[in-house]
PDB file of the backbone (N, CA, C, O) and the ligand in Angstrom, with CONECT records:
HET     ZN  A 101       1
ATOM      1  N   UNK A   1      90.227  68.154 107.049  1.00  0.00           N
ATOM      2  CA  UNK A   1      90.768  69.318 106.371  1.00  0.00           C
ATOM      3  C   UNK A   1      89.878  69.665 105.191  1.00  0.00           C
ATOM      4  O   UNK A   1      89.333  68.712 104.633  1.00  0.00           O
ATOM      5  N   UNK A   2      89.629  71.014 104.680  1.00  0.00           N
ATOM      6  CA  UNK A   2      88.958  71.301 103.447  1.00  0.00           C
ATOM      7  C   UNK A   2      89.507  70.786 102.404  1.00  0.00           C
ATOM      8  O   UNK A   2      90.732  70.698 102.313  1.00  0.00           O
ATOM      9  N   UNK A   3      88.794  70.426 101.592  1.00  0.00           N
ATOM     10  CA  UNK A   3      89.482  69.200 100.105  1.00  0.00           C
ATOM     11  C   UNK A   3      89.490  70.785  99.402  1.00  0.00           C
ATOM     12  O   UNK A   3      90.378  70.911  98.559  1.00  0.00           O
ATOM     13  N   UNK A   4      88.811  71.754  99.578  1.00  0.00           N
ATOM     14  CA  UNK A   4      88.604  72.427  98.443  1.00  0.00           C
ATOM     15  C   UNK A   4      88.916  74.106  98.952  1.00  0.00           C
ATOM     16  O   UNK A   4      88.353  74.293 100.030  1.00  0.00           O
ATOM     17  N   UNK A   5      89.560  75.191  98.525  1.00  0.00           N
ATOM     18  CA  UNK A   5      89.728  76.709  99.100  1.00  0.00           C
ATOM     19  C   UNK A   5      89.632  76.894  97.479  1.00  0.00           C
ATOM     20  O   UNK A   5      89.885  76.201  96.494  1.00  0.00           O
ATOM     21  N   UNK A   6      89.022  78.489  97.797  1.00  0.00           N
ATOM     22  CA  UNK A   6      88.461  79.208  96.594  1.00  0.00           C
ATOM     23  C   UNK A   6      89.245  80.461  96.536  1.00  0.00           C
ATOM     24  O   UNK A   6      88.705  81.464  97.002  1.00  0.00           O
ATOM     25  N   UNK A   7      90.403  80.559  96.052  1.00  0.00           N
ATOM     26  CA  UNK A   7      91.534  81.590  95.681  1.00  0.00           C
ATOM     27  C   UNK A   7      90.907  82.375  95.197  1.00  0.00           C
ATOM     28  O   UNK A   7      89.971  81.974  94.506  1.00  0.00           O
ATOM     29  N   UNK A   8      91.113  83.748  95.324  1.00  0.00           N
ATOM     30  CA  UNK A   8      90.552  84.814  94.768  1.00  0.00           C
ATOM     31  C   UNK A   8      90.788  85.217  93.810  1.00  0.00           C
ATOM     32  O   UNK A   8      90.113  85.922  93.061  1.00  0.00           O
ATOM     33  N   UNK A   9      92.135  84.674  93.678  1.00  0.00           N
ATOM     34  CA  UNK A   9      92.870  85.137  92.053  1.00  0.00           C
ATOM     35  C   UNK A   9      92.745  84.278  91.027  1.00  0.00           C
ATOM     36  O   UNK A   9      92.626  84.637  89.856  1.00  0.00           O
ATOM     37  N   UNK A  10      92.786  82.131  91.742  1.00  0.00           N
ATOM     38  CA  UNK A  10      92.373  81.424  90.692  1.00  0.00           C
ATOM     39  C   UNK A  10      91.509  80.364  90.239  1.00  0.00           C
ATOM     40  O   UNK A  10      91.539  79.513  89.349  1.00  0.00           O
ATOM     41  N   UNK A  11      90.502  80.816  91.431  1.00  0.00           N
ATOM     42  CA  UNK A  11      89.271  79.764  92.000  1.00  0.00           C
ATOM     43  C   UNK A  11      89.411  78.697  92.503  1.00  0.00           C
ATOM     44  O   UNK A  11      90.541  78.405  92.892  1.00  0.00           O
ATOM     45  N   UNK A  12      88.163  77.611  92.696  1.00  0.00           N
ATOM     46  CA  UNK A  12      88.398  76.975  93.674  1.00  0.00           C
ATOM     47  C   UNK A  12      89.513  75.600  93.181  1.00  0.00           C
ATOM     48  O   UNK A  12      89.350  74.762  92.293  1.00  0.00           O
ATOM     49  N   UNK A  13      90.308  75.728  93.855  1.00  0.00           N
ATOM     50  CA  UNK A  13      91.245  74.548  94.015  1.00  0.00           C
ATOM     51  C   UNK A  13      91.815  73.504  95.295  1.00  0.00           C
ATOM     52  O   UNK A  13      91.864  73.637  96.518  1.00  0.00           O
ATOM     53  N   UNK A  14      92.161  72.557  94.474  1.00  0.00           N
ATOM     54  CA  UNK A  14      92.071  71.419  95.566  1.00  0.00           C
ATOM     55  C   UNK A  14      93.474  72.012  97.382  1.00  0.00           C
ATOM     56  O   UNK A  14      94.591  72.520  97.277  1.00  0.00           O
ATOM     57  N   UNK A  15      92.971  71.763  98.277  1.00  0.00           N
ATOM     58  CA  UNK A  15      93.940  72.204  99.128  1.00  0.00           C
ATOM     59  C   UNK A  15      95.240  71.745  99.188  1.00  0.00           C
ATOM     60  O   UNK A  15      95.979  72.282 100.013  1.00  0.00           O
ATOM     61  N   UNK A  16      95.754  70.704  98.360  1.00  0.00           N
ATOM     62  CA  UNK A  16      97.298  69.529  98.286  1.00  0.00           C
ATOM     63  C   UNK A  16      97.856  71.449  97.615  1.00  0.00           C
ATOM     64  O   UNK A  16      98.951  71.766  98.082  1.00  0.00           O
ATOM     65  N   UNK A  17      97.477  72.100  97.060  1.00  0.00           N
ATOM     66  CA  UNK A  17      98.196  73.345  96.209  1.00  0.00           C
ATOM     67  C   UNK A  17      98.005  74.788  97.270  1.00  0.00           C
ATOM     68  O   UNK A  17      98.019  75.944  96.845  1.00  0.00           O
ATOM     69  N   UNK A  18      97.811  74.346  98.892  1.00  0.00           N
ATOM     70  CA  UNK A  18      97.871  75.373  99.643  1.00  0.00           C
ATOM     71  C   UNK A  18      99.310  74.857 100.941  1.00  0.00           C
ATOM     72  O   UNK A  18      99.888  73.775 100.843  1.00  0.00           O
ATOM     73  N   UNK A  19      99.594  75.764 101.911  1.00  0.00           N
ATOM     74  CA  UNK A  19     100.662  75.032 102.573  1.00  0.00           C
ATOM     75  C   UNK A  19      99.740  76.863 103.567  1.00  0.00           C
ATOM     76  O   UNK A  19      99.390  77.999 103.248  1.00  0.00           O
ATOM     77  N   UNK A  20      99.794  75.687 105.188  1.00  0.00           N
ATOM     78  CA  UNK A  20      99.020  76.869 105.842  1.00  0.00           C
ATOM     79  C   UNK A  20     100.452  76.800 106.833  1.00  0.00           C
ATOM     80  O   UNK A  20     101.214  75.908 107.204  1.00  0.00           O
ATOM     81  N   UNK A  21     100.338  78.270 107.022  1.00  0.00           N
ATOM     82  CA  UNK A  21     101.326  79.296 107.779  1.00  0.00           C
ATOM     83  C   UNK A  21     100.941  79.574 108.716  1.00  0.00           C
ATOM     84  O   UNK A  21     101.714  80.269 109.377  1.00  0.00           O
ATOM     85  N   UNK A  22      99.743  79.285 109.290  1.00  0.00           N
ATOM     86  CA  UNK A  22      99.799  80.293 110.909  1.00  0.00           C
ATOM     87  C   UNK A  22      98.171  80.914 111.176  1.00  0.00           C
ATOM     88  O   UNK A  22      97.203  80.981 110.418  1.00  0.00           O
ATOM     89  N   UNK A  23      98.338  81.270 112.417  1.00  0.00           N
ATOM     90  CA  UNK A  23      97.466  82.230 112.766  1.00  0.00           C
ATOM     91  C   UNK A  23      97.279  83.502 112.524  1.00  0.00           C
ATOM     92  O   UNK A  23      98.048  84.302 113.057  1.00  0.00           O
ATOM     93  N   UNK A  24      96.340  83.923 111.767  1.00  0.00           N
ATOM     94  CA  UNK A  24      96.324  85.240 111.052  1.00  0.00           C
ATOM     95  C   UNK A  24      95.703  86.360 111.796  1.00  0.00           C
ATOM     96  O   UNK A  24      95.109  87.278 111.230  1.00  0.00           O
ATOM     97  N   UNK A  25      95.867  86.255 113.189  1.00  0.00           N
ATOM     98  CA  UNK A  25      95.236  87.080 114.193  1.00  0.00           C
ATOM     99  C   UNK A  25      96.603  87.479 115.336  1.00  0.00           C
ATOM    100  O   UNK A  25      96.670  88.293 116.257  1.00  0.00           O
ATOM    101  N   UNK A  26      97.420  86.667 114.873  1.00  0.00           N
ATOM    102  CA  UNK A  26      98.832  87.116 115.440  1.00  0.00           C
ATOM    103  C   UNK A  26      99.126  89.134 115.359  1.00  0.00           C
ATOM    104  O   UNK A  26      98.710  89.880 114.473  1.00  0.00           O
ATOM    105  N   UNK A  27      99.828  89.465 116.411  1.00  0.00           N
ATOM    106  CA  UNK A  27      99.921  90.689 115.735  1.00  0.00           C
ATOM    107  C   UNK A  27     101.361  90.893 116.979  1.00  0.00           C
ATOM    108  O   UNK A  27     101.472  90.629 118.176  1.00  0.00           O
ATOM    109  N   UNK A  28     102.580  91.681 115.613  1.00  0.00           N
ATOM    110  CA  UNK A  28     103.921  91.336 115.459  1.00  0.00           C
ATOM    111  C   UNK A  28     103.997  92.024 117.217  1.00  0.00           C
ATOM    112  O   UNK A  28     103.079  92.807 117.460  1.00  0.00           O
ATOM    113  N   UNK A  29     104.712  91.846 118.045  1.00  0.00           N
ATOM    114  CA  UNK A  29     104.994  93.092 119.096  1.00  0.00           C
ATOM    115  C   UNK A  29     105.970  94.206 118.962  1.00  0.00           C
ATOM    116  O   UNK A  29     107.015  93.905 118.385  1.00  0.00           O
ATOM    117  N   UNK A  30     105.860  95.278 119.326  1.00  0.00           N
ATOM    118  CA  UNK A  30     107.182  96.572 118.855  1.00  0.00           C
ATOM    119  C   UNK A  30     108.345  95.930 119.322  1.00  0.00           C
ATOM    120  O   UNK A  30     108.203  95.064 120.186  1.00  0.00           O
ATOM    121  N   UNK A  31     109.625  96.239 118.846  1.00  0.00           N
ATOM    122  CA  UNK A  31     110.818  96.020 118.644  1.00  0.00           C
ATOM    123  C   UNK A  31     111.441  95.854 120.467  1.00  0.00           C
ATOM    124  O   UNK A  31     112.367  95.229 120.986  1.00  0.00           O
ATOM    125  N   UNK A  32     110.388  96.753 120.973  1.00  0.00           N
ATOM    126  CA  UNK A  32     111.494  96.806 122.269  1.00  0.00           C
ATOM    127  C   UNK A  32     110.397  96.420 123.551  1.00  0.00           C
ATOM    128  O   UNK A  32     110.361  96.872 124.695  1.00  0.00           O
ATOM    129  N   UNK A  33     109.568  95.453 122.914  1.00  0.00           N
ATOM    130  CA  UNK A  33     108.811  94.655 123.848  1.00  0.00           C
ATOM    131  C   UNK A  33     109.487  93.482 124.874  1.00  0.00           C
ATOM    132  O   UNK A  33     110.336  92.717 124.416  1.00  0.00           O
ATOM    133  N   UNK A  34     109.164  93.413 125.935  1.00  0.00           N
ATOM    134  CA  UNK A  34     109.689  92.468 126.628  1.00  0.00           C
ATOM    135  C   UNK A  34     110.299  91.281 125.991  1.00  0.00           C
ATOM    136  O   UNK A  34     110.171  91.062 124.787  1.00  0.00           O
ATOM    137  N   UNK A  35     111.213  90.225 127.093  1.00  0.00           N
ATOM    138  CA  UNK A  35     111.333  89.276 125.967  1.00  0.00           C
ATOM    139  C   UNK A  35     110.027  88.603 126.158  1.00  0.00           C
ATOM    140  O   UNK A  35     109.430  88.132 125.190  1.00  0.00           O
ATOM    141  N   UNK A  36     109.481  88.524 127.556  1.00  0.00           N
ATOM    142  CA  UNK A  36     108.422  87.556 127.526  1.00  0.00           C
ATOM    143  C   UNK A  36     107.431  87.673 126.887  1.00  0.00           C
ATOM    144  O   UNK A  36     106.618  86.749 126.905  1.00  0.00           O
ATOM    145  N   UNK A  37     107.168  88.907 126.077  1.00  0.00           N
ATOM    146  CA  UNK A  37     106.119  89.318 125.198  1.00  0.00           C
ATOM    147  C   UNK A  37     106.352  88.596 123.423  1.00  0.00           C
ATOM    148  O   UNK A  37     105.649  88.260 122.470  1.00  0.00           O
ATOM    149  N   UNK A  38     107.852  88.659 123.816  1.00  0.00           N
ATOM    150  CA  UNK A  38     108.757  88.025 122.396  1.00  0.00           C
ATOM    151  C   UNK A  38     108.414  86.272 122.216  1.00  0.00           C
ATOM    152  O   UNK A  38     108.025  85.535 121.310  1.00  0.00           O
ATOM    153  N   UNK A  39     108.805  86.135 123.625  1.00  0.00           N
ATOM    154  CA  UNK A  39     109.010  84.310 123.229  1.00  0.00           C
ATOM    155  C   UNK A  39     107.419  84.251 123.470  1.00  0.00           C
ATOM    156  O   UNK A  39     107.331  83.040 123.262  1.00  0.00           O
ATOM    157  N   UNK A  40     106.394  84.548 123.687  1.00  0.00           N
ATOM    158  CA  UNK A  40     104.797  84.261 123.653  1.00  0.00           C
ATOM    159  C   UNK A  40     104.488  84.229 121.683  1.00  0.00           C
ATOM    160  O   UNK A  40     103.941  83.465 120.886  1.00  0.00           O
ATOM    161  N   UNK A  41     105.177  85.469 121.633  1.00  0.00           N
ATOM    162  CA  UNK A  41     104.684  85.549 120.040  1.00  0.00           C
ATOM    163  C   UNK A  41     104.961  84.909 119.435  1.00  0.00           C
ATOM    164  O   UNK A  41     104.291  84.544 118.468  1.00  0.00           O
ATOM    165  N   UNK A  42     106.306  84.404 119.802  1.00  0.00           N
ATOM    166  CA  UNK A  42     107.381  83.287 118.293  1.00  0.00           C
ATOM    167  C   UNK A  42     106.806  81.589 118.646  1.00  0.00           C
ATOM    168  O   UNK A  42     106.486  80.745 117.809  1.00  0.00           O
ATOM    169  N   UNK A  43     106.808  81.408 120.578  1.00  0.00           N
ATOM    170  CA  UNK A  43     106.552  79.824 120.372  1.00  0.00           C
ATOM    171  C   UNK A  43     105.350  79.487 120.741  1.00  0.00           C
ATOM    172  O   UNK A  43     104.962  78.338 120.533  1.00  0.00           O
ATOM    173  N   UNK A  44     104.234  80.773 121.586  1.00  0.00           N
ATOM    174  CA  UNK A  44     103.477  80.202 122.036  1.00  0.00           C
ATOM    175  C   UNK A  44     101.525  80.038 120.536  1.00  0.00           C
ATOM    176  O   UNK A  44     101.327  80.849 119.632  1.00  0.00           O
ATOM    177  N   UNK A  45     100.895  79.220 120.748  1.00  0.00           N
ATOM    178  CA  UNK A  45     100.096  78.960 119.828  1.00  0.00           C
ATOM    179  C   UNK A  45      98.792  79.184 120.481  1.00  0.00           C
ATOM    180  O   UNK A  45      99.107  79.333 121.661  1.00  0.00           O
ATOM    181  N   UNK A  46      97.718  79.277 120.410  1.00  0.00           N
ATOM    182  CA  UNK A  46      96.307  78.752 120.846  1.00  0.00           C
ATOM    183  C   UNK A  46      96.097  77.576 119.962  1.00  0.00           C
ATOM    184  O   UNK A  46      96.680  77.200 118.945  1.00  0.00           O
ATOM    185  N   UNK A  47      94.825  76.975 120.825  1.00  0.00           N
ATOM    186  CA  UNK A  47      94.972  75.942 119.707  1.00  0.00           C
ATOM    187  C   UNK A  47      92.961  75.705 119.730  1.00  0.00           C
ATOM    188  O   UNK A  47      92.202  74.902 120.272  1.00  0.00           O
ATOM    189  N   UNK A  48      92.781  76.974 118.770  1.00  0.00           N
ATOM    190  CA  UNK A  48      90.967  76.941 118.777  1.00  0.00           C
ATOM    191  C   UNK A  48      90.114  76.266 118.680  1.00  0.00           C
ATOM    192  O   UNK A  48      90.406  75.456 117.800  1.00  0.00           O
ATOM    193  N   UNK A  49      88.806  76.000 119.207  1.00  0.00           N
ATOM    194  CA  UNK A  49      88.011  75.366 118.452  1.00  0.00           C
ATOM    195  C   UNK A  49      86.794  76.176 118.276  1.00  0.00           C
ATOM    196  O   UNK A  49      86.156  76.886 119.053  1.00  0.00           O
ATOM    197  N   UNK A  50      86.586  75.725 116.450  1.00  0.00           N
ATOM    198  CA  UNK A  50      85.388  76.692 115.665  1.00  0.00           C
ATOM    199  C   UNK A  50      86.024  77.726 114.897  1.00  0.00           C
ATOM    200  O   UNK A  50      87.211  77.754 114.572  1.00  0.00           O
ATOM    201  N   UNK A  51      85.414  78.309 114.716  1.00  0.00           N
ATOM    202  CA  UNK A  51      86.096  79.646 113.729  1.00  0.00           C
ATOM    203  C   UNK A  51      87.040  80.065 113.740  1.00  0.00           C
ATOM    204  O   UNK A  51      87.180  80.717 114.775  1.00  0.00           O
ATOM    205  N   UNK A  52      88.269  80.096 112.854  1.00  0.00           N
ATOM    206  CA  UNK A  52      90.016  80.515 112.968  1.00  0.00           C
ATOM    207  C   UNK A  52      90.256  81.137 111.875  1.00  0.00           C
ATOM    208  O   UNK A  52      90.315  80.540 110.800  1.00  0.00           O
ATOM    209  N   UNK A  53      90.439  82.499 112.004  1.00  0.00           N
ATOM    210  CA  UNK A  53      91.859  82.727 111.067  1.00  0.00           C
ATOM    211  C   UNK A  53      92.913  82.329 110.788  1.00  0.00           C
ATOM    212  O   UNK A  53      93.719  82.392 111.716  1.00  0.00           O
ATOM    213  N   UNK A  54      93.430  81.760 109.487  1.00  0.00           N
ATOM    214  CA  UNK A  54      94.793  81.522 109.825  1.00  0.00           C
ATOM    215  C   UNK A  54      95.319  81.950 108.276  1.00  0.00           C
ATOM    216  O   UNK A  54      94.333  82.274 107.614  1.00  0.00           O
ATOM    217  N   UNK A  55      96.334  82.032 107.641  1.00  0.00           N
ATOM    218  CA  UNK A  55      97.147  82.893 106.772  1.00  0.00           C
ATOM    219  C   UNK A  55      97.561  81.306 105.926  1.00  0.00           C
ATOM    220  O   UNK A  55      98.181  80.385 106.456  1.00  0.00           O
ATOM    221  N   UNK A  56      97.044  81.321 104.561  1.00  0.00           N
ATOM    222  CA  UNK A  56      97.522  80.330 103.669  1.00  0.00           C
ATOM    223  C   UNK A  56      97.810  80.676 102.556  1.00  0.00           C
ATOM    224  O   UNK A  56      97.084  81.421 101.897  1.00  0.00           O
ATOM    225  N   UNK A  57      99.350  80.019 101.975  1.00  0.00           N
ATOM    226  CA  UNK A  57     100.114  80.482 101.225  1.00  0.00           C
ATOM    227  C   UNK A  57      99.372  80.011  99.410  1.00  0.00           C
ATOM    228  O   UNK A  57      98.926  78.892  99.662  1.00  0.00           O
ATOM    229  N   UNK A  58      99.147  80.193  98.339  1.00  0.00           N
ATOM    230  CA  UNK A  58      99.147  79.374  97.771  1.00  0.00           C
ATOM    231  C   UNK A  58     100.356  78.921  96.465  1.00  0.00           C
ATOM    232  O   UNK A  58     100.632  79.438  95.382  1.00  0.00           O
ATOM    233  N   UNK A  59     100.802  77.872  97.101  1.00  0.00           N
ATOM    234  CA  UNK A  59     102.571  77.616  96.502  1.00  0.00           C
ATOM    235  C   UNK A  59     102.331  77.111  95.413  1.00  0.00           C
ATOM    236  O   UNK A  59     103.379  77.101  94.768  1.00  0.00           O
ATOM    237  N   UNK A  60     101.436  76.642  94.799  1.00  0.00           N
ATOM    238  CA  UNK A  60     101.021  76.023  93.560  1.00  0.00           C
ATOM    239  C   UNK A  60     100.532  76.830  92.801  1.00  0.00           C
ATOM    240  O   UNK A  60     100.572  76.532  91.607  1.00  0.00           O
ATOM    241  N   UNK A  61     100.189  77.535  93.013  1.00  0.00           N
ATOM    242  CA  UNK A  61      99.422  78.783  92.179  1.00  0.00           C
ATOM    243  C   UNK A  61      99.535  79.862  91.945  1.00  0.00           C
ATOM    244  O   UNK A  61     100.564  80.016  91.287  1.00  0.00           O
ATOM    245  N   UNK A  62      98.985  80.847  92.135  1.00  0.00           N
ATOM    246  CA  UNK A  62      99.262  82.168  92.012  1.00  0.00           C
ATOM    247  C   UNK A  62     100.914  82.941  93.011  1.00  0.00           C
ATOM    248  O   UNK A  62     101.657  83.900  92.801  1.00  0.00           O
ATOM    249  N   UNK A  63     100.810  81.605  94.338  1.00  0.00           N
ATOM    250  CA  UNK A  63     102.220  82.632  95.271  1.00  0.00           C
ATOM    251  C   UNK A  63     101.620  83.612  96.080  1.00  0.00           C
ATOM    252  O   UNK A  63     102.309  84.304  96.828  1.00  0.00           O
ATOM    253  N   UNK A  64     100.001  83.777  95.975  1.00  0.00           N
ATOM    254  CA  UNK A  64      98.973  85.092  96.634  1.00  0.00           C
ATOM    255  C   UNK A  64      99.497  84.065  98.413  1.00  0.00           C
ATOM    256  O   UNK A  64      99.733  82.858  98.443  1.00  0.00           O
ATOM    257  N   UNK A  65      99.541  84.990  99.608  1.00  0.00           N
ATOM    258  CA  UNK A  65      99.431  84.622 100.825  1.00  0.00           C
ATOM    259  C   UNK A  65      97.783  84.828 101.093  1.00  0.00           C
ATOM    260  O   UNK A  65      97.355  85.947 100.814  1.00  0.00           O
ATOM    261  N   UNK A  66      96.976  83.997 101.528  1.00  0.00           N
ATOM    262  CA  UNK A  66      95.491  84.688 101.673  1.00  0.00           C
ATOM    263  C   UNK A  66      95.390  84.136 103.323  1.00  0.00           C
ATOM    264  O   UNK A  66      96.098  83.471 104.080  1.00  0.00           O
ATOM    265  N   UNK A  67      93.868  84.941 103.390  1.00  0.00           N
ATOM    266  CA  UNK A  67      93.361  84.725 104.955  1.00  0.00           C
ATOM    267  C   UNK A  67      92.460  83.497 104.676  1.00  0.00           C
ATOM    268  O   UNK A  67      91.580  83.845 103.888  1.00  0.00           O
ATOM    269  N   UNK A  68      92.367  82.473 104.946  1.00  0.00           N
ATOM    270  CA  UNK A  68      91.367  81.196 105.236  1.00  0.00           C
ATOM    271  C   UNK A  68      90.530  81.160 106.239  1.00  0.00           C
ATOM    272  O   UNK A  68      90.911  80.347 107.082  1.00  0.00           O
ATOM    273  N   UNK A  69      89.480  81.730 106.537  1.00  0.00           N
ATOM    274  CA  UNK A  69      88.504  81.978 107.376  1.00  0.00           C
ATOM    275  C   UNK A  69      88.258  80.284 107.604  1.00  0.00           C
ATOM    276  O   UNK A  69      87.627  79.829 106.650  1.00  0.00           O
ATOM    277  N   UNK A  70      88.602  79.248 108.633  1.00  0.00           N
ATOM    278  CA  UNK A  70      88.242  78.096 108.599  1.00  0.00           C
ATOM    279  C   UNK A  70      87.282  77.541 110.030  1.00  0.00           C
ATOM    280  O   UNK A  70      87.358  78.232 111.045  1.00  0.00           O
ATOM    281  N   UNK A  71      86.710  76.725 110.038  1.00  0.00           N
ATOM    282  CA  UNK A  71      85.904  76.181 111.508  1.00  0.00           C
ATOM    283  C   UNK A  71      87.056  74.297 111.349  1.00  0.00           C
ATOM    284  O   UNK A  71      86.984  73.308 110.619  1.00  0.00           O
ATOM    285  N   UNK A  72      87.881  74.702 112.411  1.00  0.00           N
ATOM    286  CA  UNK A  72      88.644  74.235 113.503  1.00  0.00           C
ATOM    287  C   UNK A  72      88.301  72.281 113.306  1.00  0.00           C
ATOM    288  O   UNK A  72      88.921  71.246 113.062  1.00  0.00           O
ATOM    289  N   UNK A  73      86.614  72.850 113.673  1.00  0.00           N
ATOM    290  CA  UNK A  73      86.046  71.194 113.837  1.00  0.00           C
ATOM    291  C   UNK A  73      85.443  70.535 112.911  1.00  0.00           C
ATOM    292  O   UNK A  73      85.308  69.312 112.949  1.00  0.00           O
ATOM    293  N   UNK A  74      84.999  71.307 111.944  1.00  0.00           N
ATOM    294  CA  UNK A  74      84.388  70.972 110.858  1.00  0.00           C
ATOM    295  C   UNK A  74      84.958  71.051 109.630  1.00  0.00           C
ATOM    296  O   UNK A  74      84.629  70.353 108.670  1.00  0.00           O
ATOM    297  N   UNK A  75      85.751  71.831 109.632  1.00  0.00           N
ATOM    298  CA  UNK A  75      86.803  71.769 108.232  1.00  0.00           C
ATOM    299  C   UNK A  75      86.032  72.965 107.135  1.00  0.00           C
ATOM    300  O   UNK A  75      86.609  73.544 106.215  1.00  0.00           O
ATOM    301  N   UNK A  76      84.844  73.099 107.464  1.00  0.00           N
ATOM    302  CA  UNK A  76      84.445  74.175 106.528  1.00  0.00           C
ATOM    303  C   UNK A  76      84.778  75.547 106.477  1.00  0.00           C
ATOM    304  O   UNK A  76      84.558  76.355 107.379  1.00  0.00           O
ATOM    305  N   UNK A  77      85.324  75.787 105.372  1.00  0.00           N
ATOM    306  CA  UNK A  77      85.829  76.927 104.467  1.00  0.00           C
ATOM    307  C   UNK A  77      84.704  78.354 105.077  1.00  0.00           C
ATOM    308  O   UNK A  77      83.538  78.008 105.268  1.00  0.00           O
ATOM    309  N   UNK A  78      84.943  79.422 105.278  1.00  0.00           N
ATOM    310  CA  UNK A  78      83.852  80.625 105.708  1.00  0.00           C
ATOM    311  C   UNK A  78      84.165  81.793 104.704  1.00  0.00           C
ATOM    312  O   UNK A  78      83.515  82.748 104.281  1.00  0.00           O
ATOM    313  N   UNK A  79      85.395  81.329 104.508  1.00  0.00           N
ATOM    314  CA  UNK A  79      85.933  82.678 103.591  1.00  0.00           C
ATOM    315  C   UNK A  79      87.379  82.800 103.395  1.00  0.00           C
ATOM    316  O   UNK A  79      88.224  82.671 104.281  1.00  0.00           O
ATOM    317  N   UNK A  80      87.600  83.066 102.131  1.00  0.00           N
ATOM    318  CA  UNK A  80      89.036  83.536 101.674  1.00  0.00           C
ATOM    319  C   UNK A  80      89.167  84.613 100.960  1.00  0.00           C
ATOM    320  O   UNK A  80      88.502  84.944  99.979  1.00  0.00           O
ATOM    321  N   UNK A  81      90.344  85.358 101.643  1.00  0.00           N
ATOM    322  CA  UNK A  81      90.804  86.614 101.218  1.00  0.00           C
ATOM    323  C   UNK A  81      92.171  86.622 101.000  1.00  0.00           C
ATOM    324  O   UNK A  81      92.833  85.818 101.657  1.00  0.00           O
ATOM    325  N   UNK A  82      92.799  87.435 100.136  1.00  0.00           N
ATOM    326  CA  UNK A  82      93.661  87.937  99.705  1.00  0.00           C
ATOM    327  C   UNK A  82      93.982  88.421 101.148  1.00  0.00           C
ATOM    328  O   UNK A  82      93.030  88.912 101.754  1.00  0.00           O
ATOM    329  N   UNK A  83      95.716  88.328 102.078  1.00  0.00           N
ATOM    330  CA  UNK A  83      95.973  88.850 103.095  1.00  0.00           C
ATOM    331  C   UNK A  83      96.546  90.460 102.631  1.00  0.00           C
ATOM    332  O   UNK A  83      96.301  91.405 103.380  1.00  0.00           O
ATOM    333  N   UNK A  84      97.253  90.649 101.452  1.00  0.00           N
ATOM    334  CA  UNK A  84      97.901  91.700 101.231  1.00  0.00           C
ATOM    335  C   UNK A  84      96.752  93.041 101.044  1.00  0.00           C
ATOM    336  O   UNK A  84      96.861  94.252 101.235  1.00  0.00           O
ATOM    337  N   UNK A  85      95.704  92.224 100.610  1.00  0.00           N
ATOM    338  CA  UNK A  85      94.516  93.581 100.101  1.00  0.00           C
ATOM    339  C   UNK A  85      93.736  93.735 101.356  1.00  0.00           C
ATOM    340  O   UNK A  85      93.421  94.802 101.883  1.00  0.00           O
ATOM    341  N   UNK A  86      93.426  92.355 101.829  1.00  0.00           N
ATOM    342  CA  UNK A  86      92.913  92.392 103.271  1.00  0.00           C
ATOM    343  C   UNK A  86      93.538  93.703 104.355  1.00  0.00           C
ATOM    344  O   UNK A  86      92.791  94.547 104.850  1.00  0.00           O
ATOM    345  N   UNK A  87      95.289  93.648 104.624  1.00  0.00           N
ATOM    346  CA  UNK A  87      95.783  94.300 105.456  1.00  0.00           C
ATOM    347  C   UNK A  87      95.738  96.068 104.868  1.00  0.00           C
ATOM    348  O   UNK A  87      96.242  97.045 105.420  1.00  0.00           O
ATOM    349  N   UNK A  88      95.112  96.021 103.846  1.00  0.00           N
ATOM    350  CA  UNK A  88      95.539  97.530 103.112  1.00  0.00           C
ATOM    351  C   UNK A  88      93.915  98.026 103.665  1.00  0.00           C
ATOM    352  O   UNK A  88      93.713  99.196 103.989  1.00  0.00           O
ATOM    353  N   UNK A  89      93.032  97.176 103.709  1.00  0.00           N
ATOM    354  CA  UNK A  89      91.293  97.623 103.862  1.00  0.00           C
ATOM    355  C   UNK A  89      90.728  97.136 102.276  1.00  0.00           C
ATOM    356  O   UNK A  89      89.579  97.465 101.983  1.00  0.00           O
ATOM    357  N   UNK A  90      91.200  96.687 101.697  1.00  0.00           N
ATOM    358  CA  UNK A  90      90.400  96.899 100.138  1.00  0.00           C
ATOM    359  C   UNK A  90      89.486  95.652  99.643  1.00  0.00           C
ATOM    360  O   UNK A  90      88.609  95.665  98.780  1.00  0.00           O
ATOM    361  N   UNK A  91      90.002  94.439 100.537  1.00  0.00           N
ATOM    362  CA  UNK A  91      88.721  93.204 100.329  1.00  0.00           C
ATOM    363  C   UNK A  91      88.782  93.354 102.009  1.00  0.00           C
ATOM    364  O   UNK A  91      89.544  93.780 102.877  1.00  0.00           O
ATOM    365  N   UNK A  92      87.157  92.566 101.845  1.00  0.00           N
ATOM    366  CA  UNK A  92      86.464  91.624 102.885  1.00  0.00           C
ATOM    367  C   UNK A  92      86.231  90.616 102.481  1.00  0.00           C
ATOM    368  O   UNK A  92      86.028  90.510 101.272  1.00  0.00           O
ATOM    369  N   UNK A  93      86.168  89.457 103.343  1.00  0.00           N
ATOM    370  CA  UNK A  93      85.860  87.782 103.437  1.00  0.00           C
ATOM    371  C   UNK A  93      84.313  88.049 102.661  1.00  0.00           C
ATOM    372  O   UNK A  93      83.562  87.099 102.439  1.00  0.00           O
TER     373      UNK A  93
HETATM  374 ZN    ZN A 101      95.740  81.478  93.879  1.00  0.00          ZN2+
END
């Protein structure tokens, strides 16, 4: 795991002050999608290797949700973004 993520809001800090949420490449399905489109989204996972998005909270710190650009096998960090500014267009990794 990365010992270390670099918050955008409060630099780099140790990862024990992150708690990771998920795959950040998920994308929600409309309301009146199948169920089988439903139960894929809620239980089913990939499970990558190498480069992953995934959505990390930081509960120790700022409370910012960011994107953790991470490699799977190596543990190295590629990039962190803010998810809320990310989803608006206003940062890049
Ligand atoms: Zn932070």
């Amino acid at each position: 795991m990365a010992s270390l993520i670099s918050c955008p809001h409060c630099g780099v800090r140790p990862k024990e002050e992150f708690s990771i949420r998920g795959d950040a490449n998920l994308v929600r399905p409309a309301p009146d999608a199948g169920a089988d489109v439903w139960f894929d989204y809620v239980y089913l996972r990939d499970n990558p290797r190498g480069r992953h998005s995934e959505y990390w909270h930081h509960a120790s710190g700022c409370r910012r949700w960011l994107i953790v650009e991470r490699d799977t096998v190596t543990h190295a960090v590629h990039g962190v973004r803010d998810a809320a500014l990310a989803k608006l267009g206003g940062e890049s990794a």
